[in-house]
VOMI-783690 format. One line per 5 residues: number of its first residue (from 0); their letters; for each residue x, y, z of N, C-alpha, C, O. Coordinates in nm, 4 decimals, padded with zeros to 6 digits, m for minus. Atoms other than C-alpha are relative to their C-alpha. Last residue first. Example, Ala and Ser with C-alpha at 12.3 -4.5 7.8 and 13.67 -1.06 7.14 Angstrom:
REM VOMI-783690
1> SA> m00.0820:m00.1190:m00.0060:01.3670:m00.1060:00.7140:m00.0770:00.1090:00.0730:m00.0261:00.2198:00.0899 | 00.0890:m00.1190:00.0000:01.2300:m00.4500:00.7800:00.0900:00.1200:00.0000:00.1936:00.1181:00.0665
***
This chain:
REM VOMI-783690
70> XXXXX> 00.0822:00.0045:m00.1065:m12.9628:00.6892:m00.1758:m00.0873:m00.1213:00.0097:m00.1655:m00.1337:00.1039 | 00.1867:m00.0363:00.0464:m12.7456:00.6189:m00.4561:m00.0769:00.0038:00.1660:m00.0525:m00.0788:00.2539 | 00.1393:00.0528:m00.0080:m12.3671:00.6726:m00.3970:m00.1524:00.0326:m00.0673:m00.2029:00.1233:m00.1334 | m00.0169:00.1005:00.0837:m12.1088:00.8598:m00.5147:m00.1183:m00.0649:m00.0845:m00.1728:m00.0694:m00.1948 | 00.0847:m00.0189:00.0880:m12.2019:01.1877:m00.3121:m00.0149:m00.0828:m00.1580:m00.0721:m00.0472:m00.2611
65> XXXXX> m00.0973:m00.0383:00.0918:m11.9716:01.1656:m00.0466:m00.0565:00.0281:m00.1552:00.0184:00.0806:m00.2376 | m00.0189:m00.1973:m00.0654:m12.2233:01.1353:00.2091:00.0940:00.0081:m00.1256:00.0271:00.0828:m00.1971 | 00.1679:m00.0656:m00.0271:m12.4130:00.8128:00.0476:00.0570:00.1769:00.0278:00.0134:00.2882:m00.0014 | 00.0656:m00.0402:00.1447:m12.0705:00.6698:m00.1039:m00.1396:00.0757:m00.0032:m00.1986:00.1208:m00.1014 | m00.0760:m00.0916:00.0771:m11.9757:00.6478:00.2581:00.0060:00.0579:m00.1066:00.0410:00.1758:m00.1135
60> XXXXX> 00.0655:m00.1638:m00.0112:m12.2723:00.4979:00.4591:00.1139:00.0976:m00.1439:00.0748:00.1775:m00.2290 | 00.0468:m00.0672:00.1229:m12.1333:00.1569:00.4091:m00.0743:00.0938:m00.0709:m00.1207:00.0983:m00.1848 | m00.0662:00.0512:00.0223:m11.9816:00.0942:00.7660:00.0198:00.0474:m00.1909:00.1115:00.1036:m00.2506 | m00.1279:m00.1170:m00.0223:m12.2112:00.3145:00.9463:00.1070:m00.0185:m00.1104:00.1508:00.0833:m00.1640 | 00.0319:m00.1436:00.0141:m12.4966:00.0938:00.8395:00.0747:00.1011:m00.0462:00.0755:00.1652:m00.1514
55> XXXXX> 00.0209:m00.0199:00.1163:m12.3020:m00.1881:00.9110:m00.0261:00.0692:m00.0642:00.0548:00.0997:m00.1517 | m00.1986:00.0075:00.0311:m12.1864:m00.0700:01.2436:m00.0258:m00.0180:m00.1185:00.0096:00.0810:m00.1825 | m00.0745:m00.1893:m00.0035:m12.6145:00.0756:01.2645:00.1812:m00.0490:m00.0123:00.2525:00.0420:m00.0546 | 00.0426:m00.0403:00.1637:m12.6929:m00.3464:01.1610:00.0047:00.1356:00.0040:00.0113:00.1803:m00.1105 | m00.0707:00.0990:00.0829:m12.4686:m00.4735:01.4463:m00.0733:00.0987:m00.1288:m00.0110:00.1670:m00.2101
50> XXXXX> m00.0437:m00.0892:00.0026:m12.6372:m00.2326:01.7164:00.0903:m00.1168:m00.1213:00.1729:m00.1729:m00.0493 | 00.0104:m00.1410:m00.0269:m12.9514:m00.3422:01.6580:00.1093:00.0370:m00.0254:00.1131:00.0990:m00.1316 | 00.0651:m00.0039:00.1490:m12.8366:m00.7125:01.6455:m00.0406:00.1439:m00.0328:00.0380:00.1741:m00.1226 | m00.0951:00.0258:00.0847:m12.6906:m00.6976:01.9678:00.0235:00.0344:m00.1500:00.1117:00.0915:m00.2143 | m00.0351:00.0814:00.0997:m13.0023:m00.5923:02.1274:00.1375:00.0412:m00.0979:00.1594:00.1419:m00.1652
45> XXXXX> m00.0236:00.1071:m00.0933:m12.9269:m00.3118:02.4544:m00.0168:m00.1736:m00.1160:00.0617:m00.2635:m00.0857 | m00.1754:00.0630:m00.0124:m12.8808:m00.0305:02.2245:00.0054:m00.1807:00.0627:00.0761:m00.2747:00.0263 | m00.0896:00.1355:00.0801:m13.2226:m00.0588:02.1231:00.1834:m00.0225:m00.0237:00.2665:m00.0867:m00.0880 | 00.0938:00.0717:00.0245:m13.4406:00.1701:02.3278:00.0466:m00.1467:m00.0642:00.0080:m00.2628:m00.0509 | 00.0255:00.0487:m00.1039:m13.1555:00.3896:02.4602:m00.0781:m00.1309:m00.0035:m00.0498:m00.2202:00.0764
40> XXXXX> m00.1185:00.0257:m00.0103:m13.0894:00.4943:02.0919:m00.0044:m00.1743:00.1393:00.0114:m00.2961:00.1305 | m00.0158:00.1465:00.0595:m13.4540:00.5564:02.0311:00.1614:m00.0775:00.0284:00.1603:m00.2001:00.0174 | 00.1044:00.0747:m00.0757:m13.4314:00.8128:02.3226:m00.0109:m00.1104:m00.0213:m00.0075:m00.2043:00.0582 | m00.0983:00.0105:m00.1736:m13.0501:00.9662:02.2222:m00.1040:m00.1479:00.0642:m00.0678:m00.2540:00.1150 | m00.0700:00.0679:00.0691:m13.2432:00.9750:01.8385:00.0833:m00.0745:00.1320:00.1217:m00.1914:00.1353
35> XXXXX> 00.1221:00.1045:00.0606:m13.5445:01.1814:01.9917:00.1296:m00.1286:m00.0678:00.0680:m00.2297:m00.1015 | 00.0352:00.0253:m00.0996:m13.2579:01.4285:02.1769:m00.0960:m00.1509:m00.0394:m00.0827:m00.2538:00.0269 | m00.0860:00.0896:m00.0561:m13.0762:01.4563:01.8654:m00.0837:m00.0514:00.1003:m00.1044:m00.1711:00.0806 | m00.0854:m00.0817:m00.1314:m13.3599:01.5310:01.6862:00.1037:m00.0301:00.0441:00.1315:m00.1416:m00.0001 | 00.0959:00.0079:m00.1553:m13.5445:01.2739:01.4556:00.1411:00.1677:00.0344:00.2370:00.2203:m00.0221
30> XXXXX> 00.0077:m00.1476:m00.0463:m13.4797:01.3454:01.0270:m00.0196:00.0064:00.1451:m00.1016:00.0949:00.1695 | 00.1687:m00.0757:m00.0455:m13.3413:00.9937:01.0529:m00.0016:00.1488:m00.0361:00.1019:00.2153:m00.0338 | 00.1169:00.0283:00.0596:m13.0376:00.8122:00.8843:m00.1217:00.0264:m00.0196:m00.1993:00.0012:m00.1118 | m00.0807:m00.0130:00.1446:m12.7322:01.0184:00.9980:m00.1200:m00.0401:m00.0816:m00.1618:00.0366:m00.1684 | m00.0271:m00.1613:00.0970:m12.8674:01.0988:01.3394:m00.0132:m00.0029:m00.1307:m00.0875:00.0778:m00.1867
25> XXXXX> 00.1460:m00.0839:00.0276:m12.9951:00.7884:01.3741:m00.0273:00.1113:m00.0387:m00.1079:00.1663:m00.1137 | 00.0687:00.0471:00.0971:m12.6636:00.5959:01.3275:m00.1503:00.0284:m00.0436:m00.2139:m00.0063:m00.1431 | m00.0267:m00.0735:00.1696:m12.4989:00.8631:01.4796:m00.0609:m00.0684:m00.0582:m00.1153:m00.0076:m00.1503 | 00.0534:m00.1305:00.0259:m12.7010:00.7946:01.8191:00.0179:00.0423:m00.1732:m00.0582:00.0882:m00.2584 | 00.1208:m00.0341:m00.0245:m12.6334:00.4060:01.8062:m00.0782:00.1219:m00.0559:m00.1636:00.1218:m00.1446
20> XXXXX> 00.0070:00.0929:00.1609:m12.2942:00.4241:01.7617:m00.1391:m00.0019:m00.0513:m00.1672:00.0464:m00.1610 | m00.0416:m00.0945:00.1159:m12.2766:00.6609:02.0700:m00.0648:m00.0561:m00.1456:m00.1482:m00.0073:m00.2219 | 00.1470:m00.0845:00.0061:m12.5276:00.3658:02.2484:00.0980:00.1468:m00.0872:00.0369:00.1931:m00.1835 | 00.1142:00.0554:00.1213:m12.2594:00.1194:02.1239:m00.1117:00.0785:00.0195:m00.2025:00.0729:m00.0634 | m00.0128:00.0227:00.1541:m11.9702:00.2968:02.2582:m00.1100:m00.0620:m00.1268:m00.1223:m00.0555:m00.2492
15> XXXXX> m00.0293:m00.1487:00.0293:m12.1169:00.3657:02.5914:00.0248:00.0089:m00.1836:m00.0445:00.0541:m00.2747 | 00.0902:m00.0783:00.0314:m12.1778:00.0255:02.6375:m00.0288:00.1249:m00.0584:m00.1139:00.1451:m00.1450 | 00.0391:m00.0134:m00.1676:m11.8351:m00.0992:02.6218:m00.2000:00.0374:m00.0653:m00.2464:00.0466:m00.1789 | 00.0033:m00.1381:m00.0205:m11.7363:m00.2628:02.2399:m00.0726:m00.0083:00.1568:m00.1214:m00.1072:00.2114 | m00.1152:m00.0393:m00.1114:m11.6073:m00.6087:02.2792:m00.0131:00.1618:00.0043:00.0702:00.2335:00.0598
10> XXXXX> 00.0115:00.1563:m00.1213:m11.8958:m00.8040:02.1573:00.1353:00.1014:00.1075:00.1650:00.1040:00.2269 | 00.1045:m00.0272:m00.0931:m11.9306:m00.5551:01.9001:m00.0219:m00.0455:00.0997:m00.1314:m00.0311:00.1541 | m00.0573:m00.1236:m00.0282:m11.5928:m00.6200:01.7162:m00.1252:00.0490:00.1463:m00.0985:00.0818:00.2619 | m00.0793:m00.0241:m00.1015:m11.6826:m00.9643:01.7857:00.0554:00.1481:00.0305:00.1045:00.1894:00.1355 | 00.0247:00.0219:m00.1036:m11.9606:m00.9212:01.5843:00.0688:m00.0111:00.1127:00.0212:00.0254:00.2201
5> XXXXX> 00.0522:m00.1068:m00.0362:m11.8350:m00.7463:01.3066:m00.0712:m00.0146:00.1551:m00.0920:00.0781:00.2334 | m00.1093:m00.0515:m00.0598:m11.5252:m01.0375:01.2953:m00.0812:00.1556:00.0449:m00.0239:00.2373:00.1170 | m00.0782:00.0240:m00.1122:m11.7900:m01.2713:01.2450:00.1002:00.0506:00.1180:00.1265:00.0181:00.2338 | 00.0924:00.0405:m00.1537:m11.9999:m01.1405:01.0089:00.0441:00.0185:00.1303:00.0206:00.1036:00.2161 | 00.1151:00.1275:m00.0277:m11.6673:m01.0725:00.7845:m00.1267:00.0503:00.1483:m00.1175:00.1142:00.2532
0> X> m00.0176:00.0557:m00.1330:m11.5471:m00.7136:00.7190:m00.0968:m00.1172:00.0132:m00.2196:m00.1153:00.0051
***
């Protein structure tokens, strides 16, 4: 997915959707809590960029759970 087209994807997500996006992307990456992941969530939903590099994140996570990947 180009730059371009990840940003607009994000450009048109609601809030809600980018603080979810947010949570899993801490979940998935952190040992935090949910509740501690909800907090940081809150903290940096609101930069663009934040939530751009957890869609990426998210994006090429797959070979990590599936057990392809390299950590």
């Amino acid at each position: 997915m180009s730059d371009e087209k990840i940003k607009q994807f994000i450009s048109d997500m609601s809030y809600w959707q980018k603080l979810n996006l947010m949570i899993a992307h801490y979940m998935i990456t952190t040992k935090q809590s949910r509740e501690d992941c909800y907090e940081e969530a809150l903290v940096n939903v609101g930069n663009d960029d934040n939530v751009e590099y957890a869609l990426e994140s998210m994006l090429n996570i797959g070979p990590i759970i599936d057990g392809r990947g390299k950590l």
